[in-house]
C-alpha positions as CSV (number, residue, x, y, z in Angstrom):
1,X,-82.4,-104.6,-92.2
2,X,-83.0,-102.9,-89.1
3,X,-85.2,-99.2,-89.0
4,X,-82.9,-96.4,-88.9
5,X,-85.8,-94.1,-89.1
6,X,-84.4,-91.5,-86.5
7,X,-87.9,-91.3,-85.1
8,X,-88.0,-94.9,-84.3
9,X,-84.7,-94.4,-82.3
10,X,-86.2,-91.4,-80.6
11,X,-89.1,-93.0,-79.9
12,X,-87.7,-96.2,-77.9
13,X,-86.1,-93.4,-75.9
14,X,-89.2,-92.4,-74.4
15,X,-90.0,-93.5,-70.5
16,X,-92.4,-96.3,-69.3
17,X,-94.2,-93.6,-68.6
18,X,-95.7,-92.3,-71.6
19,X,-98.3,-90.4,-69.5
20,X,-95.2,-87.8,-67.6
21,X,-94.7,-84.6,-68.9
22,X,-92.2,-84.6,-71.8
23,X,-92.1,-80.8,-72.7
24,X,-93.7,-77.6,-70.2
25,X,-94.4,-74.5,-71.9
26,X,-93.0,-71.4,-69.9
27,X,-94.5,-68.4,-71.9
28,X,-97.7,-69.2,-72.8
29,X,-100.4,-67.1,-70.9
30,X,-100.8,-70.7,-68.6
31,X,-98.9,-73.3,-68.8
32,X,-99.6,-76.4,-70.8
33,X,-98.0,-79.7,-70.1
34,X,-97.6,-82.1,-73.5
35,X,-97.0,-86.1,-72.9
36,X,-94.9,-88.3,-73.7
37,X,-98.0,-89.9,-75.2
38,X,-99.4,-86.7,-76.9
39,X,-95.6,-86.2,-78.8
40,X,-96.4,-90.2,-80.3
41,X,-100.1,-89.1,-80.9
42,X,-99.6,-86.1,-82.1
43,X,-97.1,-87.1,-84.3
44,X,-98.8,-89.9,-85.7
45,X,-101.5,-87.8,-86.4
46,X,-99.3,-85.5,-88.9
47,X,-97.9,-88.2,-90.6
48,X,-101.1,-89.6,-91.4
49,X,-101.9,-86.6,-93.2
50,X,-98.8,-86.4,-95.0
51,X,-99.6,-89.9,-95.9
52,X,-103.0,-89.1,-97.3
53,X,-101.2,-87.0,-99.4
54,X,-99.9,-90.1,-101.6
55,X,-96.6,-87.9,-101.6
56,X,-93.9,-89.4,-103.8
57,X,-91.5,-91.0,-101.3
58,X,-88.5,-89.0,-99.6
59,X,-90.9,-85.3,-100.4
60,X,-89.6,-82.1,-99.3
61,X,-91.8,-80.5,-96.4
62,X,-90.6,-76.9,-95.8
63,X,-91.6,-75.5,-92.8
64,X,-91.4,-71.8,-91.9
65,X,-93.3,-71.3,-89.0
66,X,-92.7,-69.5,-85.3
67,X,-91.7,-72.2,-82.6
68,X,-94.0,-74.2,-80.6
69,X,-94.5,-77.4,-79.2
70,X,-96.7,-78.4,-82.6
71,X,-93.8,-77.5,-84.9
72,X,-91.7,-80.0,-83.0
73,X,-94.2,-82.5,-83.6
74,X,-94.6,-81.6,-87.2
75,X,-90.9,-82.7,-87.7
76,X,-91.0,-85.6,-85.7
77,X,-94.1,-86.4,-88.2
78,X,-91.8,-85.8,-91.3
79,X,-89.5,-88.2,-89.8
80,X,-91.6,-91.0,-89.2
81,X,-93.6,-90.5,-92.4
82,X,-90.3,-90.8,-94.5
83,X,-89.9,-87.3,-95.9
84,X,-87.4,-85.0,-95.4
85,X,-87.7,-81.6,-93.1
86,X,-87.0,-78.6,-94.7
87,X,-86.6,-75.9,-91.5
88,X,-86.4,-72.0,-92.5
89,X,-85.7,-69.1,-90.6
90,X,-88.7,-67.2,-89.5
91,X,-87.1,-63.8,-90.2
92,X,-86.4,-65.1,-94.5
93,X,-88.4,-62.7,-96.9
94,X,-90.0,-63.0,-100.2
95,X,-87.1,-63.3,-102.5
96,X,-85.4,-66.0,-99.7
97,X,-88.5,-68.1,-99.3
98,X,-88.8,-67.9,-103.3
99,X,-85.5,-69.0,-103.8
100,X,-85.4,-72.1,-101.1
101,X,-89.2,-73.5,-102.7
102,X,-87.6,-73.3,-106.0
103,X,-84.2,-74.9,-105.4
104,X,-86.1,-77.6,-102.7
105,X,-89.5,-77.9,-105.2
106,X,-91.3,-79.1,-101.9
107,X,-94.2,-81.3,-102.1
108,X,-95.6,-79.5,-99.0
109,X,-95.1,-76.2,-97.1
110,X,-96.4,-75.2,-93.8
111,X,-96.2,-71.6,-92.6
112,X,-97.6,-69.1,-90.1
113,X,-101.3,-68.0,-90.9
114,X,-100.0,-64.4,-91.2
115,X,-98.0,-65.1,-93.9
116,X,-99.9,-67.5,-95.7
117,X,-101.1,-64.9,-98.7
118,X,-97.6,-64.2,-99.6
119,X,-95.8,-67.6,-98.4
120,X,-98.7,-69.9,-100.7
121,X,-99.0,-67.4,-104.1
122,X,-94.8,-68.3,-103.9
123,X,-95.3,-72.2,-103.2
124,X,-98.3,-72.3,-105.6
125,X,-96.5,-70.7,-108.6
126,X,-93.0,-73.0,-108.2
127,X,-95.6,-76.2,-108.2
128,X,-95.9,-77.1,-104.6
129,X,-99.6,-78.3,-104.6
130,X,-100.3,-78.4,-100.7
131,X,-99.6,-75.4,-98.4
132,X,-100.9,-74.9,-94.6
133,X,-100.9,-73.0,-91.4
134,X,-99.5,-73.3,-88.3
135,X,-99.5,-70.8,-85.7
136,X,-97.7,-70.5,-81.7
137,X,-101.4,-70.8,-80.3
138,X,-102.3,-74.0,-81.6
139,X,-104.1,-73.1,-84.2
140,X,-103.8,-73.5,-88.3
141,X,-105.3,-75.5,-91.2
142,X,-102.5,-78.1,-90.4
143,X,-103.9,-79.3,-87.1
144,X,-107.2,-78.8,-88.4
145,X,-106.6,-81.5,-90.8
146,X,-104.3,-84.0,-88.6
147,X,-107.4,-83.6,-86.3
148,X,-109.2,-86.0,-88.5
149,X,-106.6,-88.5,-89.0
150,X,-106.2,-91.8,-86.7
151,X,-103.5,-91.4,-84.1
152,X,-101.7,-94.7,-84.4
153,X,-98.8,-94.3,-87.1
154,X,-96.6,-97.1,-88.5
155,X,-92.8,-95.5,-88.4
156,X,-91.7,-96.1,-92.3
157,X,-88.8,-97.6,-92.6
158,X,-85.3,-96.1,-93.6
159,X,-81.7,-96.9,-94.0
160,X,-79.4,-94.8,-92.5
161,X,-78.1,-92.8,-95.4
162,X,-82.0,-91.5,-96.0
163,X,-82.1,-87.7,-96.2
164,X,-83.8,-86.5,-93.3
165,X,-83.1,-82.9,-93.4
166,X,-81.8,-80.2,-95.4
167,X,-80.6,-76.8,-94.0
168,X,-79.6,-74.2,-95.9
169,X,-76.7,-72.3,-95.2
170,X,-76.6,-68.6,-94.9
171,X,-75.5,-67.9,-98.2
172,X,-73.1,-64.7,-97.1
173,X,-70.9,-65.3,-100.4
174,X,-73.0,-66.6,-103.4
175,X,-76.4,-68.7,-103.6
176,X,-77.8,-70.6,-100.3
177,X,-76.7,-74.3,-100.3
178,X,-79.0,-76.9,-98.9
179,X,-77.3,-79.5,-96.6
180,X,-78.2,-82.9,-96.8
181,X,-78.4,-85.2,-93.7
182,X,-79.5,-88.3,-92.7
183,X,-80.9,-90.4,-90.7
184,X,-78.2,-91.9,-89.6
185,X,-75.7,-88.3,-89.6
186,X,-78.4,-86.9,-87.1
187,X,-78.5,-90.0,-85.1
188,X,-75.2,-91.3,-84.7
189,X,-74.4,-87.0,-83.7
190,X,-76.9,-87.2,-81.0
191,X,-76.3,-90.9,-79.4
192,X,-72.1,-89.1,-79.5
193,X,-73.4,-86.3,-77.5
194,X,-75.6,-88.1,-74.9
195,X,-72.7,-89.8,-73.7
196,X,-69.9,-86.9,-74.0
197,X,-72.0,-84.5,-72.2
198,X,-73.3,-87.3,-69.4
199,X,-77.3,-87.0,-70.0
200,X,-78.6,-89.0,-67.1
201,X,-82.0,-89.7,-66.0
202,X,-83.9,-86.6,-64.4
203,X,-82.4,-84.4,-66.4
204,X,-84.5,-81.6,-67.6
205,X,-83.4,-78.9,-70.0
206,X,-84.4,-75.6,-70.7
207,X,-85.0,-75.2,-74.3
208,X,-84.5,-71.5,-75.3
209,X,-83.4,-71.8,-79.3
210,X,-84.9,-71.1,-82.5
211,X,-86.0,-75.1,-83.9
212,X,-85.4,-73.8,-87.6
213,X,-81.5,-74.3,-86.9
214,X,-78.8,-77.2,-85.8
215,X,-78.4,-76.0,-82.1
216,X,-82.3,-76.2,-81.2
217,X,-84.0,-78.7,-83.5
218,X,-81.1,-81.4,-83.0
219,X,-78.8,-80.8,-80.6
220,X,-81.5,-79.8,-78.0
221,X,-84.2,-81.2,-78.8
222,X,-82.4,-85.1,-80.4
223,X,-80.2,-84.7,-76.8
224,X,-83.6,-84.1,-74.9
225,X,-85.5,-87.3,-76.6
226,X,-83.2,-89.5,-76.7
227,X,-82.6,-89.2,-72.7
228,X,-86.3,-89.3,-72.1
229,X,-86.0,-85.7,-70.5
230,X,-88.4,-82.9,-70.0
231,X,-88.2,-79.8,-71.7
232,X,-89.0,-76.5,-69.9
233,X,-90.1,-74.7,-73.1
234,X,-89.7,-71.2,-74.3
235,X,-90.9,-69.8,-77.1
236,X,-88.6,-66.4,-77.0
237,X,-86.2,-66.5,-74.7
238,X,-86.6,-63.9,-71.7
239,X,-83.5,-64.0,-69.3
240,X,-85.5,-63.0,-66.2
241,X,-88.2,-66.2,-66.9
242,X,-85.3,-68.5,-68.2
243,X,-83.2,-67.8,-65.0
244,X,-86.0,-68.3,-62.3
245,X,-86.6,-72.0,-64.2
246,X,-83.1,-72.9,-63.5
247,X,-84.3,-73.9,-59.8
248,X,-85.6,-77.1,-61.3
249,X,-83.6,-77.9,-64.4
250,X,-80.1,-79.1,-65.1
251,X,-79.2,-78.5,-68.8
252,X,-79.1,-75.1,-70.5
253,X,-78.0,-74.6,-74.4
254,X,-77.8,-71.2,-75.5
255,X,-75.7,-69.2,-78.2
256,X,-73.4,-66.5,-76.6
257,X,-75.8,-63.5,-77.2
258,X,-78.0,-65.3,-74.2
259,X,-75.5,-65.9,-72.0
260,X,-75.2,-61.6,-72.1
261,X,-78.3,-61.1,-71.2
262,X,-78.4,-63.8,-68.5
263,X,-75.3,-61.9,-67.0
264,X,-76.9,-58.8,-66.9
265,X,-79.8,-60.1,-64.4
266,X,-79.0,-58.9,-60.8
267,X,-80.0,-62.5,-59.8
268,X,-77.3,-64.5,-61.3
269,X,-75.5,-65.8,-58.9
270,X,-74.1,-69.5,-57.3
271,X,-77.5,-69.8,-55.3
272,X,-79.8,-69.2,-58.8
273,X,-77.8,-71.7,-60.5
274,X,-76.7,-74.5,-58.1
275,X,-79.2,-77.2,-59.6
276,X,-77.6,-76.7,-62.9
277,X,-75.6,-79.6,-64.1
278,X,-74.4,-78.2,-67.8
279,X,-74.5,-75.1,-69.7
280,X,-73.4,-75.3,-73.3
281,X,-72.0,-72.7,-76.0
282,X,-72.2,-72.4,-79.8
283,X,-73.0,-71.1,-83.1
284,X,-71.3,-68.1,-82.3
285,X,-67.7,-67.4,-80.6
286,X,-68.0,-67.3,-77.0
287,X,-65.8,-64.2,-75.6
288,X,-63.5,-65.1,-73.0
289,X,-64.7,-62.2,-70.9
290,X,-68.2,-63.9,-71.1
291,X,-66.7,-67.1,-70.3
292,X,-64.7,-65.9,-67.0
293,X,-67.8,-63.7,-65.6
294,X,-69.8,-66.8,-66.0
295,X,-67.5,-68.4,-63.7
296,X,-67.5,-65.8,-61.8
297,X,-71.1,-65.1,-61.3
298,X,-72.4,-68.5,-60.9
299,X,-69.4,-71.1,-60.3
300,X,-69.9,-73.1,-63.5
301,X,-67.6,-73.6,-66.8
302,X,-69.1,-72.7,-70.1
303,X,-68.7,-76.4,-72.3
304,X,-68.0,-74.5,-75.9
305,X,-68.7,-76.6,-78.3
306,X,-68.3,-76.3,-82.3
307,X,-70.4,-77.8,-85.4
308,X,-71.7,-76.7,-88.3
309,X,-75.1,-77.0,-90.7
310,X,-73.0,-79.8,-92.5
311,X,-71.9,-81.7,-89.8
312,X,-73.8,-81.5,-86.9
313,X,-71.6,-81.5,-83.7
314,X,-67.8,-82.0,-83.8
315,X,-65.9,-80.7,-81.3
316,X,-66.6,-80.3,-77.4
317,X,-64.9,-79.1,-74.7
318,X,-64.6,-82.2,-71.9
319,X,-67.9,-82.5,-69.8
320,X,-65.4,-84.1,-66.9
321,X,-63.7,-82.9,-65.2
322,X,-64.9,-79.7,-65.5
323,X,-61.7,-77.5,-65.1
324,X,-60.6,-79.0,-67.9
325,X,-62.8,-76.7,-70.5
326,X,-60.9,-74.0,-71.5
327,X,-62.4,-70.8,-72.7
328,X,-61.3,-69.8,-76.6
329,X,-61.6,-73.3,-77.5
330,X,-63.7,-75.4,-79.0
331,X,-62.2,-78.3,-76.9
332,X,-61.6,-81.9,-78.7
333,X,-62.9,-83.9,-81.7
334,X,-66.0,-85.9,-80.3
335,X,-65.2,-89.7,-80.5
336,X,-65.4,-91.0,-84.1
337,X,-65.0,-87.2,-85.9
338,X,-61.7,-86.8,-87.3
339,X,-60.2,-83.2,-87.6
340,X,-57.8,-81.6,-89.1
341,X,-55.7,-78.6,-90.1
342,X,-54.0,-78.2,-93.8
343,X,-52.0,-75.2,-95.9
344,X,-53.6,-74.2,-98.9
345,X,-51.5,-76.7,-100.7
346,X,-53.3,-79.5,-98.8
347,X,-50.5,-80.5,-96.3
348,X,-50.8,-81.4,-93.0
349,X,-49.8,-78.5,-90.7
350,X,-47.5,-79.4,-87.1
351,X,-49.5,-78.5,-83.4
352,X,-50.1,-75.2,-83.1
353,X,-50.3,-73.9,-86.8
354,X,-53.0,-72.2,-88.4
355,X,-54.8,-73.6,-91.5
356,X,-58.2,-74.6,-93.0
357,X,-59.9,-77.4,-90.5
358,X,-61.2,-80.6,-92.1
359,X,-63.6,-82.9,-90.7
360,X,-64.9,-86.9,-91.6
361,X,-67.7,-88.7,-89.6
362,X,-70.7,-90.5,-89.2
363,X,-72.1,-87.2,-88.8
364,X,-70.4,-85.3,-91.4
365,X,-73.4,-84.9,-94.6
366,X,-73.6,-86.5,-97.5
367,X,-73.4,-83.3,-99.6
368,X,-75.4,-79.9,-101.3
369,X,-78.7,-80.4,-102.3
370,X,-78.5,-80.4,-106.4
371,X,-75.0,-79.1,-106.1
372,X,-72.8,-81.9,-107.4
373,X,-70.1,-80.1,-108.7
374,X,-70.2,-77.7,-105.6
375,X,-70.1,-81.2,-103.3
376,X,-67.0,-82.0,-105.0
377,X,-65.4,-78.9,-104.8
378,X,-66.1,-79.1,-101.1
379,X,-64.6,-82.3,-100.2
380,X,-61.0,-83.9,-100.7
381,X,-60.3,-86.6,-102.5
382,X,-60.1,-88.7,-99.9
383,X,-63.2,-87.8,-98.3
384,X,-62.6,-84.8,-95.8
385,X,-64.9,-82.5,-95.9
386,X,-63.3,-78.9,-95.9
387,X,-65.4,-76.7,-93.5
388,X,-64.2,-73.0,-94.5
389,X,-63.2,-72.5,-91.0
390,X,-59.4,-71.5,-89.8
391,X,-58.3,-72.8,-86.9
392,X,-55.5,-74.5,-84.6
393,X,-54.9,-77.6,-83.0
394,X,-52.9,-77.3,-79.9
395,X,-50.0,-79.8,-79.2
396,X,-52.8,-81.3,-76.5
397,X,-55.0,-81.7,-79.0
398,X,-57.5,-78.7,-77.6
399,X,-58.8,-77.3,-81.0
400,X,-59.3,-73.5,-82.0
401,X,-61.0,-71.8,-84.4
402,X,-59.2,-68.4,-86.0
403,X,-62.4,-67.7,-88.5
404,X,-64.0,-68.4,-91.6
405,X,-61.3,-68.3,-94.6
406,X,-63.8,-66.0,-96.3
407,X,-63.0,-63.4,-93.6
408,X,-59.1,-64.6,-94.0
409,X,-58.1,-60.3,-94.7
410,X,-55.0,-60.6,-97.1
411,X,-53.1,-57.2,-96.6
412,X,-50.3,-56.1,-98.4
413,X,-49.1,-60.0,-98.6
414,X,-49.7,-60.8,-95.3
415,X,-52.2,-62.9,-94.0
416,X,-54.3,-61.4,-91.2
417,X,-56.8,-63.5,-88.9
418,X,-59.9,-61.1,-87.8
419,X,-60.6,-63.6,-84.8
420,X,-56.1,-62.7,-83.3
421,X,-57.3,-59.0,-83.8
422,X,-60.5,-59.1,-82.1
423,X,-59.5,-61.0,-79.0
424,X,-56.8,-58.2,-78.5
425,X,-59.1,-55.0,-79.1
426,X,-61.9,-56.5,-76.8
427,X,-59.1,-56.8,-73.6
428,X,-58.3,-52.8,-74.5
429,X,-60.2,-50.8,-71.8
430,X,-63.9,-49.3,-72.1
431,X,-64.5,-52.5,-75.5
432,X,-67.3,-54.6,-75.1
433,X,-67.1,-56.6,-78.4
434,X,-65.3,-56.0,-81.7
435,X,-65.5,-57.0,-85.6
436,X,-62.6,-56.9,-87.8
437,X,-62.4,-56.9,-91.5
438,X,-60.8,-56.2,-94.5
439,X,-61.8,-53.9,-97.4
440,X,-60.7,-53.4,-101.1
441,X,-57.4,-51.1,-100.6
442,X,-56.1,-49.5,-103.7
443,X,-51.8,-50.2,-102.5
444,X,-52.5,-52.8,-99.5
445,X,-55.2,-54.9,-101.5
446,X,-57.4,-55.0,-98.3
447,X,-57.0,-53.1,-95.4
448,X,-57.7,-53.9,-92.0
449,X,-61.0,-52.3,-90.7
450,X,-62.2,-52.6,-86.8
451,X,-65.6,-52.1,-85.3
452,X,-66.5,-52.2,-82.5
453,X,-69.0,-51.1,-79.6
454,X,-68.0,-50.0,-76.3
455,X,-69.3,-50.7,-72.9
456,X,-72.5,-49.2,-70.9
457,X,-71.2,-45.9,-70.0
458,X,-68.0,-45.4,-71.5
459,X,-66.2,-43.5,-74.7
460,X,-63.7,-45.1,-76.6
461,X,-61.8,-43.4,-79.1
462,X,-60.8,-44.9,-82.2
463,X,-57.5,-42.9,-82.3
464,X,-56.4,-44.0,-79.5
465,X,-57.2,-47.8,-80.2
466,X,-55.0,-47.7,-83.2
467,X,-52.5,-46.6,-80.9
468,X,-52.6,-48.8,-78.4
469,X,-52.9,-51.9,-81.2
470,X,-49.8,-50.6,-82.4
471,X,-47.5,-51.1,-79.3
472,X,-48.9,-55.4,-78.7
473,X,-49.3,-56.5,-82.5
474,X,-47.3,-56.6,-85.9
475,X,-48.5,-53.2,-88.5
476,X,-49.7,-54.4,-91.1
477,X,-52.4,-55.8,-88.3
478,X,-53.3,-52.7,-87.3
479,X,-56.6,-51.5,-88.3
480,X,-56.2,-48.4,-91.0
481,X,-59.3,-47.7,-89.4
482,X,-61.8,-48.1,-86.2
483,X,-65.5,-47.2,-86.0
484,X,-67.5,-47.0,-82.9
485,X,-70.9,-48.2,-82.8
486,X,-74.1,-49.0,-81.0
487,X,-73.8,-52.3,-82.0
488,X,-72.7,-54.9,-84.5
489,X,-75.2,-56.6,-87.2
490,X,-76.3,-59.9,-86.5
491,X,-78.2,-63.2,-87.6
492,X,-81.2,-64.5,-85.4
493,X,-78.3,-67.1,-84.5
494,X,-76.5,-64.5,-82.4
495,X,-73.4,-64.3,-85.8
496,X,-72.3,-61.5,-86.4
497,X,-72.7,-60.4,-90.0
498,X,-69.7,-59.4,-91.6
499,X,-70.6,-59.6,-94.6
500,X,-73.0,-56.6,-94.1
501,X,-70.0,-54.9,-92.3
502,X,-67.5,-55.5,-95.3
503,X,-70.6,-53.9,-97.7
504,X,-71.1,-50.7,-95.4
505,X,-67.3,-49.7,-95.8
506,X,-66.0,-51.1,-98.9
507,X,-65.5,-47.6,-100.6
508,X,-63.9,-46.6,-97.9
509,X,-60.4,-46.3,-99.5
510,X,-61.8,-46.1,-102.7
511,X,-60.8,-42.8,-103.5
């Protein structure tokens, strides 16, 4: 049988050229340039450690570490060593990082040198026997170590089905659940979106994500090293530095939160961004007001995409022609992903309905990590995975999503859809964003509760937005209540957290 080792894929991809620059760093205090050749080496070097380790096969490595170049080669070591990457967010605490080494029992963890007292007295006690360090400067025991191994390395060799990875999900409602993929989900995901989104020789992206999470470490990074393209590479994403790079790359990914802060740089404008071929959108909704100043400001059409920890990519807007992306959408099912949209009963719902969106793939995962009974819960019984998302699928096929059915708000009987609410509050005058959600409610059963922030400048009166919400939507829609805030909770993903919302007010009707 062939390797499906995803490295091995990645690693034909590389140019003839093995001596070109493969990924620039743009905010260390100089810049340093990595090869093509010092990606192989380096990697090789890693999985010779993790090798030395006699580590029983298919290990857990969990890596909580701040990004760099070297943390990108540490997973592209797990992958060619044959273990499976274990990313976690850099902002997780104590109790988190307890609870992921328990439920993963990895046979290695790497974090930063800062946290290593806490971090390896965790690791240490659950039974993990081999902890290091890796820090943004280069530094940590982990190089220190890989320093002394040879750097040729002989790719093991995996099936498709493999685990590769496992994410964890952000565990708003009940434990964290660790997503399984494979070799072969990751794969087959990234050679879908090299040709959807047209990756072409000479392009070069700017690489501005988090690598704990889907939208960096695979869609950016897999699209990125599978085309053979450089990577313009920033640590934390400054708009001002991330702008001014544009001039010589093509490809930007960001979540919506960046495309904010890009737009409020004087110097965004058609002239800063003519070079760009592609900017992408995800992991967050992308408000339509972003979308049409984007436009506006630079002459380019946000491509809104939509995946999931579970599934990779599985929906995109079209790359060509360009005026066909439409902003509120998450555009069509990517070739060989199959979505749809059922009633609680499990029927199939007619163009334009509203239901729960299922999805099948090559991409879609394999299941929950020691969750068998949750993995069955999660799928149907014939094999659609059921992705707690509410959504639409318009009679061109352009699909939408309404929310997550956990922030479905059931009122007095009546279903409510946070995402219809929100998209009419943020057109009201003086809103920059909104939240909806519903509480406990002591007649209605939940009530409808808005939040929201206004712009720069201006006062926005909650009375008033009640009013106005009255005269364009249905009662029992109408928020029983607004708040106006600075701002709205959210993940390091650019989410916003609801769930914290729903805990701040949920007394208050209680009385």
């Amino acid at each position: 049988m062939p390797n499906a080792n995803l490295y091995a894929a990645l690693r034909a991809a590389f140019p003839a050229d093995l001596d070109a620059t493969a990924v620039e760093t743009a905010d260390t205090p100089a810049p340093l340039h990595y090869t093509w050749r010092d990606l192989e080496r380096g990697s090789a070097m890693v999985a010779n450690l993790l090798q030395s380790l006699a580590l029983p096969p298919a290990s857990r490595i969990a890596v909580q570490v701040d990004k760099s170049v070297e943390a990108l080669v540490l997973y592209l070591a797990v992958l060619r060593a044959g273990h499976v990457f274990l990313p976690l967010n850099t902002a997780y605490q104590a109790g988190e990082i307890a609870y992921f080494i328990g439920n993963a029992e990895p046979a290695v963890v790497v974090c930063s040198g800062r946290n290593f007292g806490w971090v390896s007295q965790i690791a240490f006690q659950a039974g993990t026997k081999h902890v290091y360090t890796l820090n943004d400067d280069r530094t940590g025991t982990l190089l220190d170590r890989a320093a002394q191994q040879a750097d040729r390395h002989t790719v093991a060799h995996s099936s498709a089905d493999d685990l590769a990875a496992i994410l964890y999900t952000s565990g708003t409602t009940g434990r964290s659940k660790g997503a399984m993929l494979s070799h072969g989900n990751l794969l087959s995901n990234a050679q879908v979106l090299k040709q959807a989104w047209g990756w072409v020789p000479g392009d070069v992206l700017i690489h501005a994500l988090p690598i704990f999470h889907v939208h960096g470490l695979f869609v950016a990074s897999h699209g990125a090293l599978l085309n053979g393209s450089k990577m313009i590479w920033f640590a934390r994403f400054d708009p001002r530095a991330a702008l001014a790079r544009m001039r010589e790359a093509t490809v930007f990914m960001g979540v919506p939160t960046l495309y904010v802060r890009l737009l409020a740089e004087p110097g965004l404008d058609h002239a800063a961004t003519q070079h760009m071929r592609l900017f992408v959108s995800g992991s967050a909704p992308l408000l339509i007001e972003t979308f049409t100043d984007w436009q506006r400001r630079t002459g380019h059409t946000i491509l809104e995409r939509y995946g999931m920890s579970e599934t990779v990519m599985l929906t995109s807007n079209p790359y060509r022609p360009e005026a066909a992306r439409r902003g509120g959408t998450v555009g069509f099912p990517l070739p060989g992903v199959g979505v749809r949209v059922r009633d609680d009963q499990g029927r199939a719902l007619p163009a334009g309905e509203i239901g729960g969106i299922e999805v099948r793939g090559p991409n879609v995962f394999s299941g929950y990590w020691r969750m068998p009974e949750k993995t069955k819960e999660e799928f149907t019984p014939d094999g659609w995975f059921k992705t707690g998302d509410v959504g639409r699928i318009d009679p061109e096929g352009y699909v939408t999503i309404v929310g997550r059915s956990k922030d479905l708000v059931i009122s007095g009987g009546y279903n409510v859809y946070p995402a219809e609410i929100e998209g009419i509050v943020n057109e009201l005058p003086g809103v920059a964003e909104s939240a909806v959600i519903g509480v406990p409610h002591p007649d209605f059963g939940e009530a409808v509760v808005a939040v929201l922030v206004p712009r720069p400048g201006a006062t926005v009166d909650g009375a008033a937005v009640v009013a106005a919400l009255k005269a364009k939507i249905a009662n029992f829609k109408v928020p029983k209540q607004v708040f106006v805030v600075a701002e709205l909770p959210r993940n390091t993903m650019g989410k916003v957290q609801k769930n914290l919302l729903r805990e701040q007010h949920k007394a208050l009707f209680a009385a």
